[in-house]
C-alpha positions as CSV (number, residue, x, y, z in Angstrom):
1,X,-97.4,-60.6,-14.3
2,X,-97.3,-57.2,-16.3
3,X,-100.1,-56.8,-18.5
4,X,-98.0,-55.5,-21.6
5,X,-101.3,-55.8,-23.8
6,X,-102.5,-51.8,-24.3
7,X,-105.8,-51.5,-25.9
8,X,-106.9,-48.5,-27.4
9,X,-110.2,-48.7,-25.4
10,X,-108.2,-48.9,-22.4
11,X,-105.5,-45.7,-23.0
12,X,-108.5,-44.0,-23.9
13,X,-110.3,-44.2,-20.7
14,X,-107.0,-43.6,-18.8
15,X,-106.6,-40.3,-21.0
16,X,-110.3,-39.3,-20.1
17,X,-109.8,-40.0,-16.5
18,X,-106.7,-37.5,-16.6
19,X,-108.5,-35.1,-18.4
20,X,-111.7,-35.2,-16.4
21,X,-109.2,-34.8,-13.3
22,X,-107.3,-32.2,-14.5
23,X,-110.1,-30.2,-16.3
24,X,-111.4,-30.4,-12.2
25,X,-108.4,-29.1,-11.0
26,X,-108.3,-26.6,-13.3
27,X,-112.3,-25.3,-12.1
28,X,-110.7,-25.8,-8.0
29,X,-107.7,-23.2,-8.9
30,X,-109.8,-20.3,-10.4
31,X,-112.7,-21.2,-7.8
32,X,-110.3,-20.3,-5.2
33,X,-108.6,-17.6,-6.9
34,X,-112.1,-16.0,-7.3
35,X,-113.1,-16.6,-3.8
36,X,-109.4,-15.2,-2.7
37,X,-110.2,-12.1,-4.6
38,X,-113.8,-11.7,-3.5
39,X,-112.4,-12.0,0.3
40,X,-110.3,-9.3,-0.3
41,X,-112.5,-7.3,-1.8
42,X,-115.0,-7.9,0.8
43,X,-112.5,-7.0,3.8
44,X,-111.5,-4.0,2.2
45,X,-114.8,-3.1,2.1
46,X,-115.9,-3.3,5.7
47,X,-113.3,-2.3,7.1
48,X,-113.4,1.6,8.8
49,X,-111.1,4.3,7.8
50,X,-108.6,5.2,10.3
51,X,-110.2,8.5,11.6
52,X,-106.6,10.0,13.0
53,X,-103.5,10.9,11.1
54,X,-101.9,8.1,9.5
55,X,-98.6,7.9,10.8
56,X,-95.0,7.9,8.9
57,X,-91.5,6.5,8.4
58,X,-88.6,8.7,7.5
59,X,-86.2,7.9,4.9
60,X,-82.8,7.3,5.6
61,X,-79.9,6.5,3.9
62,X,-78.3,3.2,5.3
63,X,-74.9,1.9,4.8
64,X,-73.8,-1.8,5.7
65,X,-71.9,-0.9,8.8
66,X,-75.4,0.6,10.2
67,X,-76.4,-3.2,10.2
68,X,-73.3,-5.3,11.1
69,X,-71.5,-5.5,14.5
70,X,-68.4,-3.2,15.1
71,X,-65.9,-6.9,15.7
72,X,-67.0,-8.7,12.6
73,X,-65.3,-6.3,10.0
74,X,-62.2,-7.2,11.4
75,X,-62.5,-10.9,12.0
76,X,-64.0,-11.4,8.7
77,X,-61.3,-9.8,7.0
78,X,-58.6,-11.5,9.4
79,X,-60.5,-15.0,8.5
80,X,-60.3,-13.8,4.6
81,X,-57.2,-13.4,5.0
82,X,-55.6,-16.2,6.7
83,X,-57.8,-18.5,4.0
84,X,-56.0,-16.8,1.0
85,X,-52.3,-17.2,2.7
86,X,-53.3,-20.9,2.9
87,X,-54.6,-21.5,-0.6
């Protein structure tokens, strides 16, 4: 049977449980963001400078047909357009 009979007592220790909990939870997510940060930190730290020239990328202007197949132009717009004609 459901215990429909809330005390006061009671929803008060089931609010502090939730706020002991979440107060912990709060202390876990900056404890890791710290320790996150500090391992950064630390591994930029140690590690060696790159003692040769550091290489780099050209820029280039790219256009979509740089990046698709030469057949799928077509077919997509053959596909496009046998869908319209059917609609």
């Amino acid at each position: 049977m459901l215990d429909t009979n809330w005390s006061e007592s009671r929803l008060r220790a089931g609010a502090h449980r939730h706020a002991r909990w979440a107060g912990l939870a709060v202390f876990a997510i900056t404890a890791f963001g710290l320790c996150v940060v500090g391992g950064v930190l630390l591994g930029d730290a140690l590690t060696p400078r790159p003692r040769e020239a550091v290489r780099t990328a050209g820029l280039a202007p790219r256009r979509v047909r740089d990046h698709v197949p030469p057949r799928v132009p077509p077919c997509f717009c053959s596909r496009q357009y046998l869908w319209s004609c059917c609609w």
